[in-house]
Structures are given as structure tokens and as C-alpha cells.
C-alpha positions in Angstrom: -10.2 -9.7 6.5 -8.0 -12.6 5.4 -4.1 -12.0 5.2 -3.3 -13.6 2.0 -4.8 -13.7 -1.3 -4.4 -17.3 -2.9 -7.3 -16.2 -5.5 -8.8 -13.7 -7.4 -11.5 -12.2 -5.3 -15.1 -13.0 -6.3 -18.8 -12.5 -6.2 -20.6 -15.9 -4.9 -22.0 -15.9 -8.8 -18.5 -15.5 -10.6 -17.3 -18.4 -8.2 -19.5 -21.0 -9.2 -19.2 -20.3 -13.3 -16.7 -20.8 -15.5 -14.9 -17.2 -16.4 -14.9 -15.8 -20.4 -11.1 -16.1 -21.9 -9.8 -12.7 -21.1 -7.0 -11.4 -22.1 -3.7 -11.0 -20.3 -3.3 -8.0 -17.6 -0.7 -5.4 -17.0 -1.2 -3.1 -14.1 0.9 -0.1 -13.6 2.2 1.8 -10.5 4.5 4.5 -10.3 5.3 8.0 -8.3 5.5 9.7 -12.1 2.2 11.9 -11.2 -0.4 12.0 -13.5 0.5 15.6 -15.5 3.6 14.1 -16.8 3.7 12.2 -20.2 5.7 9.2 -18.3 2.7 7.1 -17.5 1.8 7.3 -21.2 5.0 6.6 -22.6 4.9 3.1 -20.4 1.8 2.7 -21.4 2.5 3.0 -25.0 5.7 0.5 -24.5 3.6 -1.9 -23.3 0.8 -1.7 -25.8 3.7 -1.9 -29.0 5.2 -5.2 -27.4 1.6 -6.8 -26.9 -1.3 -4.6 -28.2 -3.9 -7.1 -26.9 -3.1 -7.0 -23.0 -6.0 -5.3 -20.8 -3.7 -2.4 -19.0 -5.3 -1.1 -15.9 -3.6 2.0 -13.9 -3.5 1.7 -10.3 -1.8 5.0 -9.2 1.0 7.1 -10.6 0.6 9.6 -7.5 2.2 7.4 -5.3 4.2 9.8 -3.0 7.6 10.6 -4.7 10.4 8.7 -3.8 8.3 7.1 -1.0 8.7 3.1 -1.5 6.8 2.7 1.7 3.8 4.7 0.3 4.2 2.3 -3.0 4.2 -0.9 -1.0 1.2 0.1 1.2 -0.6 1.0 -2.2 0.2 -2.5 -4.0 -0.5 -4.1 -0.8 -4.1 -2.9 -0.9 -5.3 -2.9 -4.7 -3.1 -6.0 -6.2 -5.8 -8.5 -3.9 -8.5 -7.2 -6.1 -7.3 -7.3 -9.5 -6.8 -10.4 -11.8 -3.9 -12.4 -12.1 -1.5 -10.7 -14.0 1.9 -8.7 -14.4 1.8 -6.1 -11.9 4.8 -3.5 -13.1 5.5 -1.2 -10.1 8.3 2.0 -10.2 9.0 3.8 -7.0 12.7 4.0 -7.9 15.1 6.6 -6.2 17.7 4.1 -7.0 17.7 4.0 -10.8 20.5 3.6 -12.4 22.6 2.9 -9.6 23.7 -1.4 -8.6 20.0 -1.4 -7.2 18.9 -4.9 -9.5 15.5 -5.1 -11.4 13.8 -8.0 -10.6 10.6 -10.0 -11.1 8.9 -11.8 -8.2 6.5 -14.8 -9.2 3.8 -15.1 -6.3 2.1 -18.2 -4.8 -1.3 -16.7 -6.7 0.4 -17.1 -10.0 0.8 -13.1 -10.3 4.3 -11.9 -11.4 5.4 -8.7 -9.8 7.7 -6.2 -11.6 10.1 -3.7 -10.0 13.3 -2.7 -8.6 14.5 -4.7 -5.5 13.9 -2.0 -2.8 11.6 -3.5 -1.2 8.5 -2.2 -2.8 7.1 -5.3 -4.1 7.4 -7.8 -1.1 4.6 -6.7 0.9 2.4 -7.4 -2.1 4.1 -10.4 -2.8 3.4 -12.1 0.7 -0.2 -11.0 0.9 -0.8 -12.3 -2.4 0.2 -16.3 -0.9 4.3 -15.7 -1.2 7.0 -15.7 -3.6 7.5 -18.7 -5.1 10.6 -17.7 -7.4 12.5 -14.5 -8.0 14.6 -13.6 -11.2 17.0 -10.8 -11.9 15.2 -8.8 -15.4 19.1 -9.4 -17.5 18.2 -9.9 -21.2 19.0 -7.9 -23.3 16.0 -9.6 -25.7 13.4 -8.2 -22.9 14.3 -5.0 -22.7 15.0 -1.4 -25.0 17.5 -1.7 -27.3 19.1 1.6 -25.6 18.3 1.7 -21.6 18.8 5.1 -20.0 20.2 5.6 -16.4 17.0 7.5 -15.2 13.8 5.9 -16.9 13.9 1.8 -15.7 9.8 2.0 -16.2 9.9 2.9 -19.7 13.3 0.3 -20.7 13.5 -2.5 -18.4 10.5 -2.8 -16.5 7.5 -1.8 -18.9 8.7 -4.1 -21.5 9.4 -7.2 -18.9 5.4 -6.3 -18.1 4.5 -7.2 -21.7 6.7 -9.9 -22.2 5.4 -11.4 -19.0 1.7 -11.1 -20.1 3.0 -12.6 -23.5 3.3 -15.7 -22.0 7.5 -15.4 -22.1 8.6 -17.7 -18.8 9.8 -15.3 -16.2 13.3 -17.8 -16.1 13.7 -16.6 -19.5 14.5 -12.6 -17.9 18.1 -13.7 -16.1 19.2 -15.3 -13.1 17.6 -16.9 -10.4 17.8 -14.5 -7.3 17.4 -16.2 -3.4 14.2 -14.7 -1.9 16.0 -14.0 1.3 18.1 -11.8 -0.5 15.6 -9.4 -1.9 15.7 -5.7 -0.1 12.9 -5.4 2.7 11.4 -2.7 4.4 11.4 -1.7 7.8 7.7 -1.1 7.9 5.9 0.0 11.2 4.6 -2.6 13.7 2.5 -1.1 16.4 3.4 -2.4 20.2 1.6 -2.2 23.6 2.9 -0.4 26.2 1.3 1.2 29.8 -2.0 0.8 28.7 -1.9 2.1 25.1 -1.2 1.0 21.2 2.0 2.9 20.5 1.7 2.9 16.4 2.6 5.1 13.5 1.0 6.7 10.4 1.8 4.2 7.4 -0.1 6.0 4.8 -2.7 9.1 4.0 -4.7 8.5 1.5 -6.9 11.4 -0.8 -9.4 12.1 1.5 -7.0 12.9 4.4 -7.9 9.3 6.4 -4.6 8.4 8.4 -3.5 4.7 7.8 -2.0 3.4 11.1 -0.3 0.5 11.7 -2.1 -2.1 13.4 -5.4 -3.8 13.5 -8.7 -3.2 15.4 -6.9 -7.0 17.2 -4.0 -5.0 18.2 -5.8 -2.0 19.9 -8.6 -4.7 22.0 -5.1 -6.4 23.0 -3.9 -3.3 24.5 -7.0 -1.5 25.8 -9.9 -4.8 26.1 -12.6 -5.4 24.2 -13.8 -1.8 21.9 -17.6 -1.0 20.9 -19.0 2.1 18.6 -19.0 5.1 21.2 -16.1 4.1 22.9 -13.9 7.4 24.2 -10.0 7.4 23.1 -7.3 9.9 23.3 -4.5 9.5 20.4 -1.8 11.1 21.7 0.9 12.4 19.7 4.4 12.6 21.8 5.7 14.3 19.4 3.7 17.7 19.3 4.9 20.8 21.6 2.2 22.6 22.6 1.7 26.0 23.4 -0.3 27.1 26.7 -3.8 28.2 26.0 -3.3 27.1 22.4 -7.1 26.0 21.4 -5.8 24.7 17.7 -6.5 21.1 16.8 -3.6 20.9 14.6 -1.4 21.7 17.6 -3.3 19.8 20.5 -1.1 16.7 22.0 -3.8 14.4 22.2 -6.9 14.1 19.9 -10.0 13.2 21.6 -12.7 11.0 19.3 -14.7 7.8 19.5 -14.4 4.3 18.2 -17.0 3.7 15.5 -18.0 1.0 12.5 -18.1 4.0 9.8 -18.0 7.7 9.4 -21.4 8.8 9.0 -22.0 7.5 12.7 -20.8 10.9 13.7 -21.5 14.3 13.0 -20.1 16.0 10.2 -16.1 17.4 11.2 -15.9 15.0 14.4 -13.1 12.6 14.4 -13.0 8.9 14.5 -11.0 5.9 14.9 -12.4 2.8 12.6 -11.4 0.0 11.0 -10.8 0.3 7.1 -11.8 -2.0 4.1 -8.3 -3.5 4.5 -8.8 -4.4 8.3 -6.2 -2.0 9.4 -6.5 1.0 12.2 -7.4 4.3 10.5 -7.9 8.0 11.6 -10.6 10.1 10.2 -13.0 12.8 10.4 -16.2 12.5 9.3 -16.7 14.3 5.7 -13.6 15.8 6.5 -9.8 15.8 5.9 -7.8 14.4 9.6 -4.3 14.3 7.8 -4.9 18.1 7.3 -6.8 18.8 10.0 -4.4 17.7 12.7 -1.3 17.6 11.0 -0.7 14.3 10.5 2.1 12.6 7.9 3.6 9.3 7.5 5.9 8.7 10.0 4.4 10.1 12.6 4.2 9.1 16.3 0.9 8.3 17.9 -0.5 7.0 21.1 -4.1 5.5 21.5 -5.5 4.8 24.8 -8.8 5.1 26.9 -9.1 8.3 28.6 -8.4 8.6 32.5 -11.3 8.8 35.3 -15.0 7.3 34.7 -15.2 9.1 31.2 -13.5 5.9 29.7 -15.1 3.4 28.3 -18.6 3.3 26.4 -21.4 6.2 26.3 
């Protein structure tokens, strides 16, 4: 999988012809959940500023309050969609100095948000920032902004601005990159024979996002194939004696495989994703509830002990 997105991705066919005029794209992202009327009333913002943009929902169940969750989220999905303004609100900050900024990218996006952090792992994989602006006129925003609700006054009108064509210079001041709030996200590490990593995400089905690659885990414990036995231990789980629970066992014992259906229905596996990152599952199944797994977590893979490691 590559690391950075320089282009729209494409079918071998739309490659080689010249695209249709489309109109410009807003995406939205947010932690509002989908029962509440705030997606709609950004939605609706953006529509009155510029009723002929293509808006396309990404998520509004990102976890609440969790910017990590949000980056990991825009990190995955903003590769696939067309250039465009990508408005993003995982905000625990609103309303307080926190700044609202917009972040134009080396793939001619322009990323919307508050400076927390939750737009630059997006921003890199898309080819990097080339220019960040604080979002300071008052001629792109509400006429009355609220303390609580950024999306709806500052940040869902910047989107339609954006995708109006209005230059993001236009917004406010020109911000140094290596200012900009960044996250502390996980980075796996090798140590005494194992991948020492962490849960970065869960997604609907219950598969466990772990940090790290499939290169990451051969560094640590040599070259993998589909069969291959591994233990991911969790240092963090106290177990009782003679408990038989999964949920409550310290290490989890599955195999290495290409894709789920290459075990039987309820057996765990360890696999590489459609994003080329390590990820925990079980097979027609849900691991996150299954073993009690959340972001954050601790884990451990290695190759089991004795002549049981290794392929079967």
C-alpha cells in the first residue's frame, strides 16, 4: 500500500480518460452521531452558501471526544475520495483559544478543522501540507458564532467557501506548519522477540486496528505465512486461576492469515487490512467484544514457545 496519496485513486480505465466536470466536493466528519439533527444542520449550512457542491458524509460516529479515533478515520477514507474540502469536527476544545484552521495539502485537498491535531495525519498521507491558514473572517463565517457549535459557524461555512472557489489566504493569517497541534499516535516497537503495539482503532464489526504493519511484525518475529501460530499477549489483563473466559485470558492464541474466511467461523486472526496496517479479528465475528479489546490497549505478538511455532 503506498504511504501518500499525490492523486485521486483510479481504475486503469478512469486514468487514461479525460474526467466529466464535476462539481465541487464537501465531505463531512464529525463525533455528532447520527440521531442528532447536528449533521443536518451542517449539512444545510453548507448547501445555503453553495447549493451546487456534491456533499458526501464520511462518519458522524466517530468516537466522542476521541481525536485519535477522528484522525485514524480521515486517515483511511480522505485517499479515496475526490479532491475537495474535507470539513472534519472532533472538537472537545470549542470555544476555548484552540484556533480553527485550514490545511491545504500537497494533493490540492483543503482540510477543515480545529488545530488538535485531527487533521495532520490526513494531511501527510495525502502528499503534505503545503500552507496552513488560521479560519479569521468574519465574511466566512455566521454572522453570530456560538461557543459550543464551531461545525455549524466557522467550519461548515469555511467548507463551502472553500469549494466556492474563495482562496484559502482569503480565511486569515498564515499559520507555520510546525506549529499546528500533533498527536502522540502509537508506534509499535520490537522488543525480546515480539511487536509490542497498541490498539489505534475498532471499527463496526469489532476488527482491532493495531499499530504497525505486517513489515513491522516480519522485523520482529522473521518472515510470516498464512497458518503461522502467534500469541498476542495482553500485559495488561489479570487473570484468574482456572478462568477458561476469552475475554479474560492473558494471551490470545490465533494464526496469521491473508483474510477471514481462511478460518472457521468464531476463530481469531491476525491479517493485514485494506490500509496495510496490523488488525485483530475473528472470523464472522466481533474480537473487540469478544476479548475485550479498546483503544489504548496494550498488546504483545510473538511466536509461541517450543516446536509449535512457526508454520502448520
Amino acid at each position: 500500500m503506498p504511504h501518500s496519496f499525490l492523486r485521486p485513486v483510479l481504475t486503469p480505465a478512469a486514468a487514461s480518460s479525460a474526467p466529466a466536470p464535476a462539481a465541487p466536493l464537501v465531505s463531512l466528519t464529525t463525533d455528532f452521531g447520527s440521531g442528532d439533527p447536528w449533521p443536518a444542520i451542517c449539512r444545510g449550512v453548507i448547501l445555503s452558501i453553495a447549493p451546487g457542491v456534491r456533499l458526501l458524509d464520511v462518519s458522524h460516529d466517530v468516537a466522542k471526544f476521541s481525536i485519535a479515533d477522528g484522525a485514524v478515520l480521515l486517515w483511511a477514507a480522505l485517499p479515496y475520495l475526490p479532491v475537495g474540502a474535507h470539513v472534519a469536527v472532533v472538537d472537545p476544545g470549542v470555544g476555548t483559544a484552540r484556533r480553527a484552521i485550514g490545511v491545504r495539502v500537497v494533493r490540492g485537498d483543503v482540510l477543515v478543522g480545529p488545530d488538535n491535531g485531527l487533521l495532520l495525519p490526513a494531511a501527510e498521507r495525502l502528499g503534505g501540507i503545503v500552507a496552513v491558514h488560521a479560519l479569521e473572517s468574519p465574511r466566512y463565517r455566521l454572522p453570530a458564532v456560538s461557543a459550543s457549535f464551531h461545525g455549524r459557524d466557522i467550519f461548515a461555512p469555511a467548507g463551502a467557501h472553500l469549494a466556492l472557489g474563495v482562496p484559502l489566504e482569503e480565511f486569515g493569517t498564515r499559520l507555520d506548519p510546525s506549529a499546528l497541534v500533533r498527536l502522540e499516535l502509537p508506534a509499535p516497537t520490537i522488543s525480546d522477540g515480539a511487536l509490542d503495539t497498541t490498539v489505534v482503532s475498532v471499527d463496526s464489526f469489532g476488527n482491532v486496528k493495531l499499530a504497525g504493519e505486517p513489515a513491522d511484525l516480519e522485523a520482529a518475529l522473521g518472515p510470516l505465512v498464512p497458518g503461522d501460530v502467534l500469541h498476542v499477549e495482553r500485559p495488561d489483563v489479570t487473570v484468574a486461576d482456572g478462568d477458561p473466559a476469552p475475554s479474560r485470558s492473558r494471551a490470545i492464541v490465533l494464526t496469521w492469515q491473508r483474510t477471514f474466511g481462511a478460518v472457521p467461523e468464531g476463530d481469531p486472526l491476525l491479517y493485514e487490512d485494506s490500509h496495510g496496517r496490523l488488525c485483530l479479528a475473528v472470523s464472522l465475528g466481533d474480537a473487540a467484544g469478544l476479548f475485550r479489546l479498546q483503544a489504548g490497549d496494550r498488546v504483545a505478538i510473538r511466536r509461541p514457545a517450543g516446536p509449535s511455532g512457526g508454520s502448520r
